[in-house]
Structures are given as structure tokens and as C-alpha cells.
N, C-alpha and C positions, 0 to 999 in steps of 0.2 A: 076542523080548525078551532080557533080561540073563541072562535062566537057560540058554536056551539057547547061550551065547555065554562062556562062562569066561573069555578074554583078556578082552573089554570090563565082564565082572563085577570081576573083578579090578581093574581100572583104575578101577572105581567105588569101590569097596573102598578102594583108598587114597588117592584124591582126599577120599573123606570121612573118615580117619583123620588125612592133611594138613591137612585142613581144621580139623576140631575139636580137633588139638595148636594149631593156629596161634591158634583162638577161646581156646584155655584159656589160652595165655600173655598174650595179649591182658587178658582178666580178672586174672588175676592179675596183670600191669601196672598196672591201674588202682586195683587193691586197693593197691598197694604206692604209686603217686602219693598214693592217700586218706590212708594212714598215714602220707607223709612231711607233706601238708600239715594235718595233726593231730597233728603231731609225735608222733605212736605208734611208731616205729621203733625198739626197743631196741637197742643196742649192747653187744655184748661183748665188752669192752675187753681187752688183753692187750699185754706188750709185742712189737711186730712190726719184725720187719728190714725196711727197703722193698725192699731187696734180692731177699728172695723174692720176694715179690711181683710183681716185674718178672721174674726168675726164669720163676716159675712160669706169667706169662700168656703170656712168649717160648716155653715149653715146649709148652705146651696148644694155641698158635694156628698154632705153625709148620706142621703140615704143612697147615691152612687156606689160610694166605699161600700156600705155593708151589703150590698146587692153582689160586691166583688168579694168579699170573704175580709174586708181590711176594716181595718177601726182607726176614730182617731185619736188623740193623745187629750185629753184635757188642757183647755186654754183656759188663763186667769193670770188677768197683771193687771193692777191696779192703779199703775200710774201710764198715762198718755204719753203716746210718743207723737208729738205730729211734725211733721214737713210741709211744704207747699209744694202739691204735683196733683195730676188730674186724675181723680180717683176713679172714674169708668177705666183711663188706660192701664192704672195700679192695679187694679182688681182684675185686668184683663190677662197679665200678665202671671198673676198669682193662682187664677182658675186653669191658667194651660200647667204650670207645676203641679198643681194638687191633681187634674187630669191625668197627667203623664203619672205620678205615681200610682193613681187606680190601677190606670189600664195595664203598667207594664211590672210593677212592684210583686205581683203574688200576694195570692189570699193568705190570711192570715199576718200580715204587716200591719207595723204602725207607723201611720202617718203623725207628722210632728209638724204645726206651723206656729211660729211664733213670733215674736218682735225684738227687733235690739234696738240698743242709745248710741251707741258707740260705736262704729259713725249707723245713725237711724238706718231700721232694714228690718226687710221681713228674710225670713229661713222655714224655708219646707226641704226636710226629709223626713226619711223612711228607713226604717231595717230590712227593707226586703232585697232581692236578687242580685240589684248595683247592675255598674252598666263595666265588661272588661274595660282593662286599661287603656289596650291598642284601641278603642273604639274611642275614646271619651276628647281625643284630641280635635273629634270632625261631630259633636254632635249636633252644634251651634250650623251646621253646614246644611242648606237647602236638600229637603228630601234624605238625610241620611238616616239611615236606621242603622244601630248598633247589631242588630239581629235579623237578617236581608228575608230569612224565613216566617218573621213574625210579621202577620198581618197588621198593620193598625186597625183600630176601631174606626169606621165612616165619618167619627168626628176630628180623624189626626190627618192632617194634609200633609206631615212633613216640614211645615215651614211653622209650627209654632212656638219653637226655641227660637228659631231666626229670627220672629217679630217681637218674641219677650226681650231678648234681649236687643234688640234694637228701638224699643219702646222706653228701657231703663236706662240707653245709654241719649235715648231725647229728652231724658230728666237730669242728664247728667249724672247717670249712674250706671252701677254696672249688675251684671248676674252671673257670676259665677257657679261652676256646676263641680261638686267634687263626689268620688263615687268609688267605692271597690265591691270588686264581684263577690259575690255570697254576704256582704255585708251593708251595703244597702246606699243612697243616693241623697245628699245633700246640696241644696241649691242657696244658695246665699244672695238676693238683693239689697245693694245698700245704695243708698241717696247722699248725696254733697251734705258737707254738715250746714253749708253756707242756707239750704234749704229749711233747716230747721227750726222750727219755733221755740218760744220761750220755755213752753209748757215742763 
């Protein structure tokens, strides 16, 4: 048996720790889908650069991308874009896009994240794979995957489009996803202008 055998204990050992982080995110997934569509999602509004923002998920994801064969594009803007919106849920939002393009984009892509003014918003795409047409209409849809045969990675529950963009549309904005196959995946967040500061 398993007692007698430490390697193959082991390997039980963390298949079932694997297993039950992946169940727990999964739950709380679905807890956080419940709260966006009972609009319980509090927001902690504050003024936010988008700047960081992008900043900050280029910083955190990079050494992901090049573990996956992808690079990212050079960021540099020099003037501020900010809004009022709760930058743990913005950044929450823009780490599942930069995510989704690692895991599902193909090595050798570039990742692109950026900021607009007009109306304020951040944009992550890619040149890589793109998601087909017929798919792209249900991506936003609980558990749907464009490609039934690709695995996700232990960190995709299926429900992380669902909460991005029901996280933008608790800021009063929205996420648009636009994409063709062999050409590659662009995601557009933009915020109310009514949100925006002076800056």
C-alpha cells in the first residue's frame, strides 16, 4: 500500500492539496459570480492611475509570460490617466486577461497592455491564436471554453471572464472582448468618463 511506498504517498499528498486549492477557488468563484449577480460586490472607490495598474500586472505576470514562451510589449505613457474605482477589483480583472492570454495565446506572442483617455480604459491584447468566431459570442458564459479539448490550467475555473466583466460593469463599465483566429485577442475595459479625474 501507500505506507509502505513514501514517493507514491507523496504524490498522493499533493494531488489531493492540488486538488482541494483548485475546489476551493472554484467555490469561491461561484460565491463571487452570486454576489456580482445580486449586485453585493462592494467597491472601494479611491482615486487610481491606470497607469499602475498596467504597471503593476506587466510586473507580476512577467516572469509567467516568459516561462510560457510570450513577451511583453513595452509600456511607457507619461501622462496619468486616473478614475475613481477600487483598484484591488481593477487589477483583479486585468490579471485574469493578462492570465488568459499566457495560458491560452501560444509561445511566442506579444502581449500588449496599455491605457486610453478617451473614454479612460485599459486594453490587453495579443497576436497570438485568437479565439474562432462561432465561439466568441458565449465566452463571457459560466464555464464555457472556446476549445472543449483544452485543458485549463488549475488556476482557470471557467468563471473568470464572468467576474471581470461583471466587476467592470459594478464600476459602471464595461469589457469588451474582440478576437480572430490566427490573429490574435483583444480585450478592451473602459470606465464612465463621469469617473474620471482632472488629471
Amino acid at each position: 500500500g501507500l505506507a509502505e511506498q513514501p514517493e507514491r504517498r507523496a504524490e498522493a499528498l499533493a494531488y489531493m492539496r492540488d486538488s482541494t486549492g483548485r475546489m476551493k477557488r472554484l467555490v469561491n468563484d461561484l460565491l463571487e459570480v452570486a454576489r456580482l449577480d445580486l449586485h453585493e460586490i462592494p467597491l472601494s472607490r479611491s482615486p487610481v492611475d491606470l497607469r499602475d495598474i498596467v504597471e503593476d500586472a506587466v510586473n507580476s505576470h512577467r516572469a509567467a509570460a516568459e516561462q510560457a514562451g510570450l513577451r511583453f510589449a513595452p509600456f511607457a505613457d507619461d501622462e496619468a490617466v486616473m478614475v475613481e474605482a477600487d483598484a484591488l477589483r481593477l487589477s483583479q480583472v486585468v490579471d485574469n486577461l493578462v492570465e488568459n492570454a499566457i495560458s491560452y495565446a501560444g509561445s511566442g506572442t506579444e502581449i500588449r497592455v496599455s491605457v486610453t483617455r478617451e473614454p479612460p480604459g485599459i486594453v490587453v491584447e495579443d497576436n497570438g491564436v485568437g479565439i474562432p468566431a462561432q465561439h466568441l459570442p458565449f465566452v463571457f458564459d459560466p464555464f464555457y471554453r472556446a476549445d472543449q479539448a483544452r485543458t485549463p490550467g488549475e488556476n482557470h475555473s471557467g468563471l473568470g471572464l464572468r467576474i471581470a466583466r461583471g466587476l467592470m460593469e459594478a464600476h459602471g463599465g464595461t469589457l469588451e472582448l474582440e478576437s480572430a483566429e490566427g490573429k490574435g485577442t483583444r480585450a478592451v475595459l473602459t470606465l464612465p468618463r463621469g469617473t474620471a479625474g482632472d488629471a
